[in-house]
Every structure is written in C-alpha cells, then in structure tokens.
C-alpha positions in Angstrom: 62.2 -39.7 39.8 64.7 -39.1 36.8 64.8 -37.1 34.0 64.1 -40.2 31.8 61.4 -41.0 33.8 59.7 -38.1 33.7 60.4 -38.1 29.8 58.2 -41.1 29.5 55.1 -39.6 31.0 51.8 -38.2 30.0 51.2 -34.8 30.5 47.9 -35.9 32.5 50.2 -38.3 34.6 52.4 -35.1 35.3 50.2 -33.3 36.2 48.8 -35.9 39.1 52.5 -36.6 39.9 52.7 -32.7 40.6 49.7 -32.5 42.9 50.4 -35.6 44.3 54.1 -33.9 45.6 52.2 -30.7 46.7 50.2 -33.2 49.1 53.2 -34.7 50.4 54.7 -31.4 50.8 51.9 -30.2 53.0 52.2 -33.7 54.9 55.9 -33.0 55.7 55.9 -29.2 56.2 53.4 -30.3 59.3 55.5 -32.4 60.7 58.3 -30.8 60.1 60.1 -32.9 57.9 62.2 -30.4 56.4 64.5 -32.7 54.8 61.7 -34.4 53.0 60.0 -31.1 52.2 63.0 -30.4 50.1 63.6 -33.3 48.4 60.0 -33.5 47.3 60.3 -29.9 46.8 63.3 -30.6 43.4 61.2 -33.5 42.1 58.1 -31.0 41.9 60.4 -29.1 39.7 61.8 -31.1 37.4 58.1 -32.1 36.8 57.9 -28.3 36.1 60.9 -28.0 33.6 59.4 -31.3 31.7 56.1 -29.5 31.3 57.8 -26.6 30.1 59.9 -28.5 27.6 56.8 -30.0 26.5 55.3 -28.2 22.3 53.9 -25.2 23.7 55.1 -24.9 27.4 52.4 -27.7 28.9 52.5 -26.0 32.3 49.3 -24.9 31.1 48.1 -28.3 32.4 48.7 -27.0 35.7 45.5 -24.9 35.7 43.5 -28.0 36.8 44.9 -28.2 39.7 43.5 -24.4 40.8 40.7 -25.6 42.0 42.3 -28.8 43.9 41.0 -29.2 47.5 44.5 -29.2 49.2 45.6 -25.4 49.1 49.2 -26.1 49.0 48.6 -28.0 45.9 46.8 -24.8 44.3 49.1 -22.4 45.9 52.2 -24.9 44.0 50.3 -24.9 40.7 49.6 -21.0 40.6 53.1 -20.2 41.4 54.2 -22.7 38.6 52.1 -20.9 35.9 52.9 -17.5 36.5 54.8 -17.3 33.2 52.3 -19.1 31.3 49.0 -17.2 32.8 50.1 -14.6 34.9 46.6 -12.7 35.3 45.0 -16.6 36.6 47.9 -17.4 38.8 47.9 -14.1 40.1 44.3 -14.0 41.0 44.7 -17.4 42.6 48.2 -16.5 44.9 45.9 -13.4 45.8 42.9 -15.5 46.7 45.4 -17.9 48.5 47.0 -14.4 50.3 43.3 -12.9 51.5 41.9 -16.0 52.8 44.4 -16.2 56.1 44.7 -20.3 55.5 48.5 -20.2 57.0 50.9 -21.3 56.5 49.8 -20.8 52.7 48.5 -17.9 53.1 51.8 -16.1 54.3 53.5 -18.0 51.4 51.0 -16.3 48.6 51.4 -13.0 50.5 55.4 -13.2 50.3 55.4 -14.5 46.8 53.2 -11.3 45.7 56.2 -9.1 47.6 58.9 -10.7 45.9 56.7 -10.6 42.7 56.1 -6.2 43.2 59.5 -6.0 43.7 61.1 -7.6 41.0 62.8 -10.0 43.5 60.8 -13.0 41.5 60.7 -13.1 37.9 58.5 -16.2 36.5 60.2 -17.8 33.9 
C-alpha cells in the first residue's frame, strides 16, 4: 500500500488495516513465511507513521485494538503506542509478557528488556 494510499484513508479504516496486518503476521510467522512476515511487517509501519502524521499523533486509535482477540494484533498495537500512552502499552506488553502465550509472550518479555535498557526508545 503506498504512501498516497494510506493518505486517503480514515483513521478507523487505518486502524482495521493495522490489525488486519497483525493477523496476517501471525498467519505467516506460523508458517514460517519470513519473507511475507516482513513485507507485511513495513506496510504495518507506514500505517504507523500515517497515524502519527495525523493532528494530534492519531496512534491513539490504536488503543482499540488492546483488547482484539488475536494477541499478536494487541501485542503490535501496544508496542505502536508506547510514545503516545506509555503507562497503557506498558501494562498491556506486561500482560502479554506474564501470560506465557509464545511466541508473543517472549516478544513482550524482550521488548520490556530492550525498553529497561534504553536499547528501545518509542518515538
């Protein structure tokens, strides 16, 4: 999807477009299209960077997709609004962390590290 696409969207349709690439993340990482996973992976952030170019940084948006049933999509969303709601997101990649849901889980739990260490920096 290009930038001029993405340009021309709502922020609601965005925000489906978003979850809907977390969904087809999880779809590849299981079988193990890694490829695909990282193609899918750059669209999902340019959706990101359009959000944030958005008046007032509409990665906020992202917040509805917290309680999403797939848990990549939540875990994606969380780590996307860390600059925008740190305290939320963090509570959620913690959540995410405790729950022992792999390969999420180990994700959340490495994202925290990198997050203690001032490896990560959400901007």
């Amino acid at each position: 999807m290009s930038q001029l696409t993405l340009e021309t969207l709502t922020v609601t349709e965005l925000v489906s477009r978003f979850a809907s690439l977390g969904i087809e993340e999880d779809e590849a990482y299981w079988k193990d299209q890694v490829a695909k996973r990282n193609r899918l992976r750059l669209q999902r952030f340019e959706i990101g960077k359009e959000l944030k170019k958005r008046p007032g940084d509409q990665r906020r948006a992202l917040l509805s997709l917290y309680d999403h049933p797939n848990l990549e999509v939540r875990l994606l969303a969380a780590k996307m609004t860390l600059a925008v709601e740190p305290q939320k997101a963090r509570q959620l990649i913690e959540a995410i962390a405790a729950s022992h849901r792999f390969p999420q889980a180990g994700d959340a739990g490495m994202c925290l590290s990198m997050l203690d260490r001032g490896i990560f920096v959400p901007d």
